[in-house]
N, C-alpha and C positions, 0 to 999 in steps of 0.2 A: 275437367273431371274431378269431381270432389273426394275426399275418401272416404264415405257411402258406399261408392257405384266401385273403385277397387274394393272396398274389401267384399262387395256382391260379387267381382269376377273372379277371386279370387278363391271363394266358396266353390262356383261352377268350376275353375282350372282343376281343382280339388278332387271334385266330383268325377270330372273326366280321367283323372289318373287311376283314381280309385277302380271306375269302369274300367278302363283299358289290363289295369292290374288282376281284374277279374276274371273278366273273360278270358287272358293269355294264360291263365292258370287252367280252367276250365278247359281249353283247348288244348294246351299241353299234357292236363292228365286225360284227355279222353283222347286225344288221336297219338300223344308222343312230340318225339322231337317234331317239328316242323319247319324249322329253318329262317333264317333272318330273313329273306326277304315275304315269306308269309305272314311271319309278324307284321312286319310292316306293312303289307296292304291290310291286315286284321286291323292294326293302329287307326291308320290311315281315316278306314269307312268306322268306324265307331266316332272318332272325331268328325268326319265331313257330317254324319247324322247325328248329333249332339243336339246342335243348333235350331236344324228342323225338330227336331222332337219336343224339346224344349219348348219352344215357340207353339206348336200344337197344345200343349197342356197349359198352359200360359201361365209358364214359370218363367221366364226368360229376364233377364237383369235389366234394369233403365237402361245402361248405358247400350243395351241393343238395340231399345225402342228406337223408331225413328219420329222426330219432329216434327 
């Protein structure tokens, strides 16, 4: 892996923090406390659909593509 294809994943790790950062805010002022482990499945499925979403609009980094 060159460092190209890190500093592209590293822009996305970025991007998913910033997401995750968002919406637990968003969810926090609209519903309240909610509890760690809701966080956590909230975390959880915005990370497992990152990937696919990405890959639909075909933004996804080289080092995802397959060869």
């Amino acid at each position: 892996m060159d460092r190209g294809q890190i500093l592209e994943l590293v822009a996305h790790y970025l991007v998913i923090v910033v997401i995750v950062t968002v919406v637990l805010g968003v969810v926090r002022a609209a519903v309240g406390d909610i509890g760690f482990w809701v966080e956590l499945v909230v975390v959880v499925v915005i990370v497992a659909l990152y990937r696919p979403v990405v890959k639909a609009v075909d933004m996804e980094p080289s080092a995802w593509k397959r060869e």
